[in-house]
C-alpha positions in Angstrom: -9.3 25.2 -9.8 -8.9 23.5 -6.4 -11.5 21.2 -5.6 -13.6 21.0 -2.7 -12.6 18.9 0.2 -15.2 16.7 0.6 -15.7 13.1 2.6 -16.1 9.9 0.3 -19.4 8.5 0.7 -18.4 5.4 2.6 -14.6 5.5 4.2 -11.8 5.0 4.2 -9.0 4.6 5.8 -8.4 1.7 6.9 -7.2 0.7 3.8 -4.4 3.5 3.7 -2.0 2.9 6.6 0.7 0.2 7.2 -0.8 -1.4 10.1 -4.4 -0.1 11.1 -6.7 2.4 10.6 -5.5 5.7 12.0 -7.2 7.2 15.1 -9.7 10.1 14.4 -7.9 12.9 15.8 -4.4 14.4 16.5 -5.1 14.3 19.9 -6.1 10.9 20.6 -3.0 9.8 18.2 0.0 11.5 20.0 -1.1 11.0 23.3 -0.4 7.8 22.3 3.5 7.9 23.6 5.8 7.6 20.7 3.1 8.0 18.0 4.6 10.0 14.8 2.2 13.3 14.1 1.0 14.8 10.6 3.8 16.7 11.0 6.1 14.6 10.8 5.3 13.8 7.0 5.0 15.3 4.5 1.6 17.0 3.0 0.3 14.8 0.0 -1.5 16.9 -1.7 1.4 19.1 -2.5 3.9 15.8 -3.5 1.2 14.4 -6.0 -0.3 15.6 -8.9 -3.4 15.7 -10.0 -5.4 12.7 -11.3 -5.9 12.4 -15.2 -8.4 14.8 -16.6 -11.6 13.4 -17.9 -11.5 13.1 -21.7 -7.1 13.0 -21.7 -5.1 10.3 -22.9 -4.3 9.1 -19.8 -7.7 8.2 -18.8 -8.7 6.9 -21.9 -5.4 4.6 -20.4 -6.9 3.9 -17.3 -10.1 3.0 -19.0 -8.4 0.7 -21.5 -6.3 -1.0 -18.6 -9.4 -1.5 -16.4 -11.5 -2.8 -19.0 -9.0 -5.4 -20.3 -7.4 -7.1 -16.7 -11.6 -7.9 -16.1 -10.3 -10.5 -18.0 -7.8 -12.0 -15.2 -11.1 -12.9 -13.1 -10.7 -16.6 -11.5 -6.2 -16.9 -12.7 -3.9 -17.0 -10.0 -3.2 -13.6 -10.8 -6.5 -12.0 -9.4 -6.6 -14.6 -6.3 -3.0 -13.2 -5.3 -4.4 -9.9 -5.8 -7.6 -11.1 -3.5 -4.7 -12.1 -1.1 -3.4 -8.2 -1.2 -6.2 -7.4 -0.6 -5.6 -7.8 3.3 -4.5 -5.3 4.8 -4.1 -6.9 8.4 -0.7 -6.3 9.5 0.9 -9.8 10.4 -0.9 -10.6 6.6 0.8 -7.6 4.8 4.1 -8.6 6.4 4.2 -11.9 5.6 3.8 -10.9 2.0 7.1 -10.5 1.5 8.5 -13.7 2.5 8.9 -14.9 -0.7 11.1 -11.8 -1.1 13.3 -11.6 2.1 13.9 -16.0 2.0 12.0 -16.8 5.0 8.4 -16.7 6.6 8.1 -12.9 8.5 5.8 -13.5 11.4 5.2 -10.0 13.0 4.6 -11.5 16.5 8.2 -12.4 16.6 9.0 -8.9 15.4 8.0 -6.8 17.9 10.4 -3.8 17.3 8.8 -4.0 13.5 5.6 -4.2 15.1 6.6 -1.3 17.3 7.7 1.1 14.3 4.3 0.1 12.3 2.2 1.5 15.6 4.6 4.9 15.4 4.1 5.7 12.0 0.3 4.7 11.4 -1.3 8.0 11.9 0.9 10.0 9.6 0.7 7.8 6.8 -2.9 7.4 7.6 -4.1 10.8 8.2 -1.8 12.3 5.0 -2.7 9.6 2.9 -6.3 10.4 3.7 -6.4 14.2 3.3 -5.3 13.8 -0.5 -8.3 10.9 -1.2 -10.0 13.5 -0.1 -8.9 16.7 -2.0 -9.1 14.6 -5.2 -12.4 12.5 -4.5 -11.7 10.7 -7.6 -14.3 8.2 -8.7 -13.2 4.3 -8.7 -13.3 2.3 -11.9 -15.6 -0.6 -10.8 -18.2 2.3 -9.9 -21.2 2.5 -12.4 -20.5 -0.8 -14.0 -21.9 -4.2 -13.2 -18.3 -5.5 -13.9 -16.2 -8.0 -11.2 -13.8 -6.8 -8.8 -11.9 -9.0 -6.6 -13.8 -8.1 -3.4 -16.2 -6.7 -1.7 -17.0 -2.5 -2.6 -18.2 -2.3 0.2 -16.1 0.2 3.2 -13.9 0.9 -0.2 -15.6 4.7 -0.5 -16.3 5.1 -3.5 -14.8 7.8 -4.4 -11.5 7.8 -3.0 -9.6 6.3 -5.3 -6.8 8.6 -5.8 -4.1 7.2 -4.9 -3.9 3.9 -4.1 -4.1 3.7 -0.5 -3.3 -0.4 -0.3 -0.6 0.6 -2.7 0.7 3.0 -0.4 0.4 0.7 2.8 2.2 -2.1 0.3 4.7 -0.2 -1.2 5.6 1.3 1.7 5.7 -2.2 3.6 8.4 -2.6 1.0 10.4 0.5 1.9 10.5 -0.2 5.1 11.2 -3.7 5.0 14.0 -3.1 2.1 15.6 -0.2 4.4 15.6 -2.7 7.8 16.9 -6.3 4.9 19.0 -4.1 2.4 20.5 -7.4 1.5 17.1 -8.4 0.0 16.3 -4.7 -1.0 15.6 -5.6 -5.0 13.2 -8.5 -5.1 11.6 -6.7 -1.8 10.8 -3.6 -3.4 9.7 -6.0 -6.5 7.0 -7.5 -4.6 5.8 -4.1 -3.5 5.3 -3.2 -7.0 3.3 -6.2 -7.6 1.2 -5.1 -4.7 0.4 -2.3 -6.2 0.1 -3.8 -9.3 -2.6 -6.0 -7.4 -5.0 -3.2 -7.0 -5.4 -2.8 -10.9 -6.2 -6.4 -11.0 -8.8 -6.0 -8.6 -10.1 -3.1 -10.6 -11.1 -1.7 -7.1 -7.7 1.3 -8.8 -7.3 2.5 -12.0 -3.1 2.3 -13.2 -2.9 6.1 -12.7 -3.7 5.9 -8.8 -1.6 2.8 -8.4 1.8 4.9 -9.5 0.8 7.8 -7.2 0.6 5.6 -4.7 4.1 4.1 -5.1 5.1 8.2 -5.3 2.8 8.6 -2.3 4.7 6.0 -0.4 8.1 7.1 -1.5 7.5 10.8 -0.4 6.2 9.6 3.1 8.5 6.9 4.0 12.0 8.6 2.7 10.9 11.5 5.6 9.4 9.4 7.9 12.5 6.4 8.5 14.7 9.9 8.6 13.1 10.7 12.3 15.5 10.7 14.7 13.1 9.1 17.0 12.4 6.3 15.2 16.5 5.0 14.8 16.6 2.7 17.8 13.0 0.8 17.0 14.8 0.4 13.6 17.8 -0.9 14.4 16.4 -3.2 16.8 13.7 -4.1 14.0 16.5 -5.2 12.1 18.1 -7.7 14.8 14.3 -9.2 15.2 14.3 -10.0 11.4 17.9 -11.1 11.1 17.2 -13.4 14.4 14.2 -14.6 12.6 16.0 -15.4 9.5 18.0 -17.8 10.9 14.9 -20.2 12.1 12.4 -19.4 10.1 10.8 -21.7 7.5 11.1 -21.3 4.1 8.1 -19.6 2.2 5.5 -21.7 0.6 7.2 -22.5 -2.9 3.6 -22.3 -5.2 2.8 -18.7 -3.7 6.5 -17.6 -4.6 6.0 -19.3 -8.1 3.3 -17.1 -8.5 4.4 -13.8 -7.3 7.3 -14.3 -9.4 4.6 -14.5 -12.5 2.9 -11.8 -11.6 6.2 -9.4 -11.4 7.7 -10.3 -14.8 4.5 -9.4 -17.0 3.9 -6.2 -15.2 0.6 -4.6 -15.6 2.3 -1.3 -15.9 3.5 -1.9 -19.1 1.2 -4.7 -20.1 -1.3 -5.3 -21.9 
């Protein structure tokens, strides 16, 4: 049966969207000029299926997962996943340095910048409508076990799917479409983004792969819009400019991303 659409007690979306939280109605958003609609993506809760059941393998999985990376508290592992935590734009895009070679500073990318602001309210608005539909619980939520920050503005239960997943992975996608010459470890990092979320516990595993499908689904239709080919390309030239000043990334972060993507929490423990 199709659940009721209901509002997470405390939202939300900020959390969801590649560069900021997505203004509260269609109106306000495309009168905006150049501002992507709904429309323009696709529906979520259509792409992505359901949440495990209660009771099913799968969330006996989820539990298991949850319960053992508790364990990760105070590594480097959980303080790079307190780092992905931050969802402020320049922040997310510098995350992938270590990826693409070279520091990404957004304010030197304004095109990228550009194409962030265009795109924000479809990802934000779709990516919202499906937390909704599901209103699946979060792990951390009845428990007096850590989490790598604050619950608080989280909503509680909107968990399904990973909307910092979604705003990572799809970071990644765009990033790898705009740098195809770094495409692999770029995409790589993204996973260990999401990957992040089951550190913090603030996800279980199962949201954390719908959000890399969530992400996919969005960003393969969205970077197709004829409107937004010219802010790509000329995305591209600011990050190929940058490239060839830009300082190299900071080699103990790299160190530990690479750690973090070759014992993958998706097939480990």
């Amino acid at each position: 049966m199709r659940p009721a659409l209901r509002l997470p007690a405390a939202l939300l979306l900020c959390a969801t969207v590649l560069s900021a939280c997505a203004p509260a109605t269609h109106t306000s958003a495309t009168a905006q000029g150049g501002i992507l609609p709904d429309s323009a993506a696709p529906d979520e809760r259509l792409v992505l299926a359901p949440p495990p059941a209660p009771g099913s393998a799968a969330q006996s999985d989820d539990d298991r997962v949850f319960h053992v990376t508790r364990a990760l508290k105070d590594t480097p592992r959980w303080k790079l996943a307190q780092s992905d935590a931050d969802l402020d734009p320049a922040h997310l895009v510098r995350d992938f340095s270590c990826a693409a070679g070279f520091e990404i500073d957004l304010a030197k990318a304004p095109h990228l910048a550009r194409v962030l602001e265009r795109i924000r309210h479809a990802v934000g608005h779709r990516t919202s409508d499906v937390k909704k539909y599901w209103h699946r619980t979060r792990p951390f939520v009845g428990t007096n076990l850590p989490i790598c920050t604050s619950p608080e503005g989280l909503g509680l239960n909107s968990s399904y799917p990973s909307g910092h997943t979604t705003a990572g992975y799809g970071m990644a996608l765009l990033l790898a479409h705009l740098m195809p010459e770094h495409a692999s470890a770029i995409l790589q990092r993204g996973r260990v983004f999401g990957e992040s979320r089951i550190v913090c516990g603030a996800h279980w595993k199962s949201d954390v792969q719908a959000g890399y499908l969530n992400a996919s689904s969005l960003m393969d239709v969205l970077l197709a819009q004829p409107e937004l080919q010219d802010d790509l390309a000329a995305a591209r030239q600011d990050l190929l400019a940058m490239q060839g000043t830009a300082p190299a990334p900071e080699a103990g972060t790299c160190a530990v991303e690479h750690d973090a993507a070759i014992h993958s929490l998706l097939s480990e423990p």
